[in-house]
N, CA, C and O atoms as a GROMACS GRO file, in nm:
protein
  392
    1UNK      N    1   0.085  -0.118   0.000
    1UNK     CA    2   0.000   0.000   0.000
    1UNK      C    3   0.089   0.124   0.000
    1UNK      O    4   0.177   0.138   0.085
    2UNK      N    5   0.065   0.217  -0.098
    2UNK     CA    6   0.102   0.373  -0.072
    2UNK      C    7   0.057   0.453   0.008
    2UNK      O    8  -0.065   0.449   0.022
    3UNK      N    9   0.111   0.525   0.067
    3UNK     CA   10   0.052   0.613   0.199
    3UNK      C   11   0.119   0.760   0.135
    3UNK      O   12   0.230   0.776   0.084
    4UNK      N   13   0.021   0.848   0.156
    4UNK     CA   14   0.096   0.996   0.155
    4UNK      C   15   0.020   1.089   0.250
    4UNK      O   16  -0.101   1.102   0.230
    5UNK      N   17   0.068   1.142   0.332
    5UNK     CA   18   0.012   1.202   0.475
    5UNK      C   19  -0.023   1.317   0.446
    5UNK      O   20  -0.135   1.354   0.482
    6UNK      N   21   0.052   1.393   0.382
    6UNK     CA   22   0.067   1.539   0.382
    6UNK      C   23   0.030   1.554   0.257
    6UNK      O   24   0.133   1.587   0.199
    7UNK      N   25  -0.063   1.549   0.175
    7UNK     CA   26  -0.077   1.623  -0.010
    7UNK      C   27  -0.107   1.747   0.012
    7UNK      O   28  -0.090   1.809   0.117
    8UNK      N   29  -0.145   1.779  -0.068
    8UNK     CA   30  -0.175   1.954  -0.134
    8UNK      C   31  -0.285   1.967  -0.199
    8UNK      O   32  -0.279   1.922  -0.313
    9UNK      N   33  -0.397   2.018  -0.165
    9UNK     CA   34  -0.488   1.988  -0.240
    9UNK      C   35  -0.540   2.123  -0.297
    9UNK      O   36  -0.596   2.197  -0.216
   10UNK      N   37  -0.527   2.170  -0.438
   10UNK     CA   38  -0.596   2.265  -0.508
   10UNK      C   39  -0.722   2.220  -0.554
   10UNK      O   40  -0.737   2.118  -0.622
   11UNK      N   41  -0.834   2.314  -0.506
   11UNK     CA   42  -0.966   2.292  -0.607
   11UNK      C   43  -1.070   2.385  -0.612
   11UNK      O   44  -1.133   2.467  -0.545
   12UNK      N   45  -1.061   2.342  -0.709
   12UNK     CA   46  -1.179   2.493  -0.811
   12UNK      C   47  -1.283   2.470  -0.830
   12UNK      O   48  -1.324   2.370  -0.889
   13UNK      N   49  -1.343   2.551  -0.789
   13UNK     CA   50  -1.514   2.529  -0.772
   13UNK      C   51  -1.557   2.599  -0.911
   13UNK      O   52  -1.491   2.703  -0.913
   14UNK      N   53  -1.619   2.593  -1.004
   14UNK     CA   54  -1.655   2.619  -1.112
   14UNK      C   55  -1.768   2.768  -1.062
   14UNK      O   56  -1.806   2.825  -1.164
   15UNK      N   57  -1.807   2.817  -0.969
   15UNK     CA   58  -1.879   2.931  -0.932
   15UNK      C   59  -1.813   2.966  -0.798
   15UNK      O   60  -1.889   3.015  -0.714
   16UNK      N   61  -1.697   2.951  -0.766
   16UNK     CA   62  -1.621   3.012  -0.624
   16UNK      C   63  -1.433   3.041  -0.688
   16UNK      O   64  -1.374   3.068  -0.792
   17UNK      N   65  -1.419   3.027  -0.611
   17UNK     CA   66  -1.267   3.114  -0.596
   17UNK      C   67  -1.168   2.902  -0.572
   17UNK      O   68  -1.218   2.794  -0.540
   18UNK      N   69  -1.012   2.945  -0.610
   18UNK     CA   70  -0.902   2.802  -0.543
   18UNK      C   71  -0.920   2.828  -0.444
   18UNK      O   72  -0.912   2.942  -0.398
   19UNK      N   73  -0.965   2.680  -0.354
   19UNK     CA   74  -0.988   2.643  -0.213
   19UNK      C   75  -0.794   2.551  -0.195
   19UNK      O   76  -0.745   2.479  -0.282
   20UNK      N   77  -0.746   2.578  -0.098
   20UNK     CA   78  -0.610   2.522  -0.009
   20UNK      C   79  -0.634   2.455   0.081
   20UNK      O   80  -0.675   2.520   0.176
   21UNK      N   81  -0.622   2.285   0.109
   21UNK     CA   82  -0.617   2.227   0.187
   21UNK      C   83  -0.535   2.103   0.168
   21UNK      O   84  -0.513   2.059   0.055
   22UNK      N   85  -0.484   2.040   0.289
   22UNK     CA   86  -0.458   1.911   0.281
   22UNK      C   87  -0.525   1.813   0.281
   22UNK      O   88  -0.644   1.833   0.303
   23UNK      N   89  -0.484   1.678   0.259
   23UNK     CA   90  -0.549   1.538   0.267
   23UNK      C   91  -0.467   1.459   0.258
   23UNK      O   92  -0.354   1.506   0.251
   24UNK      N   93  -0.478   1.312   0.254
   24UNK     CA   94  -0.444   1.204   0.291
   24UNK      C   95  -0.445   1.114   0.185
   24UNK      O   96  -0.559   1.068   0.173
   25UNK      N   97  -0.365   1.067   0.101
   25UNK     CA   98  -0.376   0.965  -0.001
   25UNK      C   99  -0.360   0.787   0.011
   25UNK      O  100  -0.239   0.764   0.004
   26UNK      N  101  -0.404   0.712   0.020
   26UNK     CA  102  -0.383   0.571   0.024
   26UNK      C  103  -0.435   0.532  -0.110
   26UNK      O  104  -0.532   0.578  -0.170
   27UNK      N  105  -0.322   0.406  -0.159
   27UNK     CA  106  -0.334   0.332  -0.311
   27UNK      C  107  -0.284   0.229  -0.272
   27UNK      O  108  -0.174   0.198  -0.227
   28UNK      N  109  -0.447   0.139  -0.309
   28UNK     CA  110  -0.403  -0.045  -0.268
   28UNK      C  111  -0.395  -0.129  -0.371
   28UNK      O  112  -0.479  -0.219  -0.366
   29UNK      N  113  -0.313  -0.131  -0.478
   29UNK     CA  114  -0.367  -0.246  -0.595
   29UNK      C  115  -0.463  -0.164  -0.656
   29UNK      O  116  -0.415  -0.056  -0.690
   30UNK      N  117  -0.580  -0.179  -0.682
   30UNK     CA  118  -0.678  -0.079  -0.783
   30UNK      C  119  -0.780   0.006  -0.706
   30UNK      O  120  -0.882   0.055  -0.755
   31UNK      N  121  -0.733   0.018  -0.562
   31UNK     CA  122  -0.846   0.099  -0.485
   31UNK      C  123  -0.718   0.233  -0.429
   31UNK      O  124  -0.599   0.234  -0.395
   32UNK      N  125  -0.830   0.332  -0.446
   32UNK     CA  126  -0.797   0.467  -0.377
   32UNK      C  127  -0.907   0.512  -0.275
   32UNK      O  128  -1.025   0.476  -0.271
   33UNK      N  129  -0.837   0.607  -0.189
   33UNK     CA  130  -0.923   0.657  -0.067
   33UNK      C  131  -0.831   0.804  -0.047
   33UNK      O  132  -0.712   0.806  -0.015
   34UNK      N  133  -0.880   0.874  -0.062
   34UNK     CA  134  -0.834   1.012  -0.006
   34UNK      C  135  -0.972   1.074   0.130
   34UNK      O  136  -1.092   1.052   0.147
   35UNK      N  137  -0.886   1.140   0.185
   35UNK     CA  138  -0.989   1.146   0.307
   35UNK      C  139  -0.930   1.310   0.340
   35UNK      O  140  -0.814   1.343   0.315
   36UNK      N  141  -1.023   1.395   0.395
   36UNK     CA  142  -0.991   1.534   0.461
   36UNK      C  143  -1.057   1.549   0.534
   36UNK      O  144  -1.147   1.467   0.554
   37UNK      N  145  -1.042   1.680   0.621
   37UNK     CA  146  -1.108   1.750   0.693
   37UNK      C  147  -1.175   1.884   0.613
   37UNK      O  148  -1.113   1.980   0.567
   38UNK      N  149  -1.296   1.866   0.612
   38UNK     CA  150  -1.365   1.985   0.546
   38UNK      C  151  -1.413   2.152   0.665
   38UNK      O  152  -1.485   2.139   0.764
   39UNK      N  153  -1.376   2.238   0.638
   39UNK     CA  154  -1.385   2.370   0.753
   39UNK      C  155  -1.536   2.375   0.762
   39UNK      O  156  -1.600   2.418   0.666
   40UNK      N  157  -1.594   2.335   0.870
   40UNK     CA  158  -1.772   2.353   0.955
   40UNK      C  159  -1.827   2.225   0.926
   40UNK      O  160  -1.949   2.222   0.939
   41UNK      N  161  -1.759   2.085   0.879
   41UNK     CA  162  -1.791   1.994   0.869
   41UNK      C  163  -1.748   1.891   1.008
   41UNK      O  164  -1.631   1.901   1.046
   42UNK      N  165  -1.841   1.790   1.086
   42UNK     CA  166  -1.809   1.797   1.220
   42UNK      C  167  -1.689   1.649   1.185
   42UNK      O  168  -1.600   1.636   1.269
   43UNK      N  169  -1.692   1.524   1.044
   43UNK     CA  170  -1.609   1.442   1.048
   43UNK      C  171  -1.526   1.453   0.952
   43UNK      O  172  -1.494   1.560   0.899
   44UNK      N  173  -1.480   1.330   0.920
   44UNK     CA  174  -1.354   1.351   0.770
   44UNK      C  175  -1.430   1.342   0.640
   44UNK      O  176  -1.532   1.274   0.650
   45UNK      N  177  -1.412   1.383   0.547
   45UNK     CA  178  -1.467   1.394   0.431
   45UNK      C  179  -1.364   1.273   0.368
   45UNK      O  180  -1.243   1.289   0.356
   46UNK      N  181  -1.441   1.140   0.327
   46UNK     CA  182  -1.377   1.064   0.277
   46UNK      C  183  -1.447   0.990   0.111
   46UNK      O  184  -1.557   0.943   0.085
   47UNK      N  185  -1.314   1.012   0.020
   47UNK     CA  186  -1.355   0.931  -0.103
   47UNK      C  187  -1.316   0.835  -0.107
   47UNK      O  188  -1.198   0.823  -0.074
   48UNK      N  189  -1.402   0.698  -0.154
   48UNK     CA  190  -1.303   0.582  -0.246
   48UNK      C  191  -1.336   0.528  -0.357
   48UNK      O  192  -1.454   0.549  -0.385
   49UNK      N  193  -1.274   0.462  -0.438
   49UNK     CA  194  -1.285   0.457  -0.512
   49UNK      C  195  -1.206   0.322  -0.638
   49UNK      O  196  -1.102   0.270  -0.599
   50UNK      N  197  -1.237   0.297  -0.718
   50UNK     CA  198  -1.126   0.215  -0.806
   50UNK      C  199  -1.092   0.265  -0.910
   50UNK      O  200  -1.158   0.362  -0.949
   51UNK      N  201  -0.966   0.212  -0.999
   51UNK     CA  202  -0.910   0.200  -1.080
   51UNK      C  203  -0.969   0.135  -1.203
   51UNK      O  204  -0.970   0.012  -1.208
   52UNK      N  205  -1.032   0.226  -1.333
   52UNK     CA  206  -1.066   0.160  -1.425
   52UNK      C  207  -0.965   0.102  -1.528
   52UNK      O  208  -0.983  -0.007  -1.582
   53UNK      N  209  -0.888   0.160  -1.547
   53UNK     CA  210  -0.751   0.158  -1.625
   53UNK      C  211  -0.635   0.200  -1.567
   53UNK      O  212  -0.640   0.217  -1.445
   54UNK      N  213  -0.547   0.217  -1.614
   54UNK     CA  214  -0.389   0.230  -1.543
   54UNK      C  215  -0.374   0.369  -1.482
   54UNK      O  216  -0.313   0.438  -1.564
   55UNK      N  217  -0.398   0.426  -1.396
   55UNK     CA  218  -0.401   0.546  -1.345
   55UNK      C  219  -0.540   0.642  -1.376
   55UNK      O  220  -0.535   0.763  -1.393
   56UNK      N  221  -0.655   0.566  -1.377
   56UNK     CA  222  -0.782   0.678  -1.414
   56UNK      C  223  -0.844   0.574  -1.308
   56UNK      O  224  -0.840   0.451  -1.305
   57UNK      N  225  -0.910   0.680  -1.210
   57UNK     CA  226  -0.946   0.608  -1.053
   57UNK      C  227  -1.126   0.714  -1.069
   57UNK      O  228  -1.128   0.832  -1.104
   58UNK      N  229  -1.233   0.645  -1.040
   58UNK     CA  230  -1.351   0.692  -1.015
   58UNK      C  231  -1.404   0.670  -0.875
   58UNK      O  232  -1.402   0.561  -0.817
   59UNK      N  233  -1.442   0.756  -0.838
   59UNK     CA  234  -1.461   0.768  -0.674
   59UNK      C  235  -1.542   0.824  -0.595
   59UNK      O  236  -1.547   0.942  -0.630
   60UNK      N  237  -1.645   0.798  -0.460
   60UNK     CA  238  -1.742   0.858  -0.474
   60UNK      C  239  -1.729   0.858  -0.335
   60UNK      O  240  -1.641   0.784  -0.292
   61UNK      N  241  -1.814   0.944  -0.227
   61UNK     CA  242  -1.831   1.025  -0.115
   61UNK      C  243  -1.932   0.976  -0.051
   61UNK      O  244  -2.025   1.023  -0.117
   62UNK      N  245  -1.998   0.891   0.064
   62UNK     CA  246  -2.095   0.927   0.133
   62UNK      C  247  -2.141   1.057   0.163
   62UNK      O  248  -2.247   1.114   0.135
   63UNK      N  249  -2.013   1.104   0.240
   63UNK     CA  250  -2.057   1.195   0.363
   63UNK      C  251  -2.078   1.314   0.298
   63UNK      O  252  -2.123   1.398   0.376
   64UNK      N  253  -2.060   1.365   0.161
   64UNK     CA  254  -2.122   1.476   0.078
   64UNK      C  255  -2.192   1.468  -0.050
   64UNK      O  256  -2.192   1.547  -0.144
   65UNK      N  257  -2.251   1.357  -0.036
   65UNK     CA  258  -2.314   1.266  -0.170
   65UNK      C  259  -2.203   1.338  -0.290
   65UNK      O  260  -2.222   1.434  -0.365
   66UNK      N  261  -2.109   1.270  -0.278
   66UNK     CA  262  -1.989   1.336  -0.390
   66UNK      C  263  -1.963   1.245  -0.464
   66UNK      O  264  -1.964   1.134  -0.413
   67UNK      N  265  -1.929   1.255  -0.612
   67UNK     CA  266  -1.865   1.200  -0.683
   67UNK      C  267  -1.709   1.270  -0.762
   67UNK      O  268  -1.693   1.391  -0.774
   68UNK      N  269  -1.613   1.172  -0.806
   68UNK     CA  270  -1.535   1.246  -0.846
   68UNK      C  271  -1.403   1.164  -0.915
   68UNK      O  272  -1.355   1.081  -0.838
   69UNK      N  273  -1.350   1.173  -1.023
   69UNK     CA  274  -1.254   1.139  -1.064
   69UNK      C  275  -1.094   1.149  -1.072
   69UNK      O  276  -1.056   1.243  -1.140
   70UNK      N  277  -1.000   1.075  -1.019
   70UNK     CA  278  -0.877   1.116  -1.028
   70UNK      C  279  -0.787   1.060  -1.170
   70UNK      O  280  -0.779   0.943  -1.209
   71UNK      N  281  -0.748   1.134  -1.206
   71UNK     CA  282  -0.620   1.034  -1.298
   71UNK      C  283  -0.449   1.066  -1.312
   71UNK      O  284  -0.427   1.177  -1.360
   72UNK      N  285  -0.345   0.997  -1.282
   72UNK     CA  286  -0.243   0.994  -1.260
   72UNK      C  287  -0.145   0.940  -1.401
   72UNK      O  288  -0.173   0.864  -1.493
   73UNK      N  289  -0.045   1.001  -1.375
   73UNK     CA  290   0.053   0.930  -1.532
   73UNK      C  291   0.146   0.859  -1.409
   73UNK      O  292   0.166   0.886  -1.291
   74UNK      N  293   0.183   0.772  -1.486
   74UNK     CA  294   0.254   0.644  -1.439
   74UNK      C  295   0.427   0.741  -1.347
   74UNK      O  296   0.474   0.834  -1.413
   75UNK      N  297   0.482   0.715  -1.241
   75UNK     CA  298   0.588   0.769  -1.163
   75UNK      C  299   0.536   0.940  -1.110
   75UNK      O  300   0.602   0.997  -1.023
   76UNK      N  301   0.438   0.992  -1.160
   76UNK     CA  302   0.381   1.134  -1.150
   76UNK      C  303   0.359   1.175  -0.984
   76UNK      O  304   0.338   1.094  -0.894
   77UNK      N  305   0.367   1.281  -0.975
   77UNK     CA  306   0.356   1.338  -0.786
   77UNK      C  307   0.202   1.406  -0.787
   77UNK      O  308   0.160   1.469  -0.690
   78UNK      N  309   0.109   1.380  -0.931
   78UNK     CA  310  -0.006   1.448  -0.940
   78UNK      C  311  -0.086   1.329  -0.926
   78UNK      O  312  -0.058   1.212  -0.949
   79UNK      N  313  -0.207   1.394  -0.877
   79UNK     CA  314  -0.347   1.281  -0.906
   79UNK      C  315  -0.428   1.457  -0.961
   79UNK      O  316  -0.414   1.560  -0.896
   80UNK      N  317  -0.496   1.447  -1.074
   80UNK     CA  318  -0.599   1.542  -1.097
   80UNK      C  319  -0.737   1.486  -1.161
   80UNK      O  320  -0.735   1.380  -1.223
   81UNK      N  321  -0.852   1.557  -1.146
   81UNK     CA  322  -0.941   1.518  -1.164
   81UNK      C  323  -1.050   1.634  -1.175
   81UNK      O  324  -1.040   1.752  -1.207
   82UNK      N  325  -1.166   1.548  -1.134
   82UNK     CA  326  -1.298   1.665  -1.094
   82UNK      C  327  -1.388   1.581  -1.049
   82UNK      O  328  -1.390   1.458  -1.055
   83UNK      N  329  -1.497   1.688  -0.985
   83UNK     CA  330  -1.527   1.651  -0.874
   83UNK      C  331  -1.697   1.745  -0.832
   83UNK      O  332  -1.719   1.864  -0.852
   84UNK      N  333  -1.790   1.641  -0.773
   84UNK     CA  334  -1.894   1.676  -0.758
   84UNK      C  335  -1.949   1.673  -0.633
   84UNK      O  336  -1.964   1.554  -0.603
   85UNK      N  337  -1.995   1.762  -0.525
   85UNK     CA  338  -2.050   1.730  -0.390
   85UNK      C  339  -2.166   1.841  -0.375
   85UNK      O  340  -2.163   1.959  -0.407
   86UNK      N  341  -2.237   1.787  -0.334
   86UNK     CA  342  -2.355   1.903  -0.249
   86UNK      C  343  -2.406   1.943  -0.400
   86UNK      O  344  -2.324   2.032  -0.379
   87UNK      N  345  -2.432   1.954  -0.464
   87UNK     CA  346  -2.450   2.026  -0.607
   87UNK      C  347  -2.393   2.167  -0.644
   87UNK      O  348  -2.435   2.269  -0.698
   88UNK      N  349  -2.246   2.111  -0.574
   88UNK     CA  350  -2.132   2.220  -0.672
   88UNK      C  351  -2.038   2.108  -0.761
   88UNK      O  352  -2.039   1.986  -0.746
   89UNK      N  353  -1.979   2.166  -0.831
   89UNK     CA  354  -1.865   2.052  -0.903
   89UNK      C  355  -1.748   2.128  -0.928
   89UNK      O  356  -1.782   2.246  -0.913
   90UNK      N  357  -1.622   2.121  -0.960
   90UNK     CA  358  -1.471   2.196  -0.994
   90UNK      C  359  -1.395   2.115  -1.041
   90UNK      O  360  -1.442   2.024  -1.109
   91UNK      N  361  -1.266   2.122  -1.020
   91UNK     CA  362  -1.114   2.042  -1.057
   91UNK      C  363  -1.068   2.019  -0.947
   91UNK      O  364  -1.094   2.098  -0.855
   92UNK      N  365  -0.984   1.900  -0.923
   92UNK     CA  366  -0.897   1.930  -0.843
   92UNK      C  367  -0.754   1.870  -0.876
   92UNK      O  368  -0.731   1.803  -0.977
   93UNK      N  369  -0.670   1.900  -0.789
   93UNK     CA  370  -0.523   1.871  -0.789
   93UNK      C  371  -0.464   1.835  -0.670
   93UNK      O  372  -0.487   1.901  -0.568
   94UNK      N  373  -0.384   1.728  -0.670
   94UNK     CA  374  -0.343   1.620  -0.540
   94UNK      C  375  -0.210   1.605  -0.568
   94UNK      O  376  -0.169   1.509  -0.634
   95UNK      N  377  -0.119   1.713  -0.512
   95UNK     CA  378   0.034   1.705  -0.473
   95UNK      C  379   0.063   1.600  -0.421
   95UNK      O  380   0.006   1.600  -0.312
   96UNK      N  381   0.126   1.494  -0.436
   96UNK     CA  382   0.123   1.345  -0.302
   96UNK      C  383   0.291   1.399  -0.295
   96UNK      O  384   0.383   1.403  -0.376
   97UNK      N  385   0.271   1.442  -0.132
   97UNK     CA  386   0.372   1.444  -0.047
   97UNK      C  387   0.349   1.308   0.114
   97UNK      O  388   0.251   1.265   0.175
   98UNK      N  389   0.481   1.288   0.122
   98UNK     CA  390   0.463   1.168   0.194
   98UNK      C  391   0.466   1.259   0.342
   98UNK      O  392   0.453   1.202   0.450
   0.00000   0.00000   0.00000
């Protein structure tokens, strides 16, 4: 399993302003889980998700009825994607720092 503690997370809300936060990356074989802390939200905001092909991961949210896609190039420090919760949607971008 990959672990990255510390990422970077850029994301753009398609009707708001770049939001700055961290999160948490884990990659098991063809499953992903990124998990955060969202600001006035009382638990972790967690995605998971699988691997349809070699680095394109689809992934979805209980705790903000979210959906959202990551995709990665093979040795890359990016996961990017987009992303749907609450009925907003944007981009995002996943620095994986360990």
């Amino acid at each position: 399993m990959q672990v990255w503690y510390n990422c970077e997370v850029a994301s753009l809300s398609y009707d708001a302003e770049v939001v700055y936060f961290s999160c948490e990356v884990k990659i098991d074989n063809n499953n992903i889980l990124v998990s955060y802390i969202q600001e006035g939200k009382p638990t972790a905001i967690i995605y998971k998700g699988t691997e349809h092909e070699s680095g394109h991961y689809e992934l979805s949210s209980k705790e903000v009825k979210g959906r959202a896609t990551l995709h990665r190039f093979k040795g890359s420090k990016f996961l990017e994607g987009w992303w749907q919760e609450d009925g907003a949607q944007g981009m995002w971008r996943i620095a994986l720092v360990k």
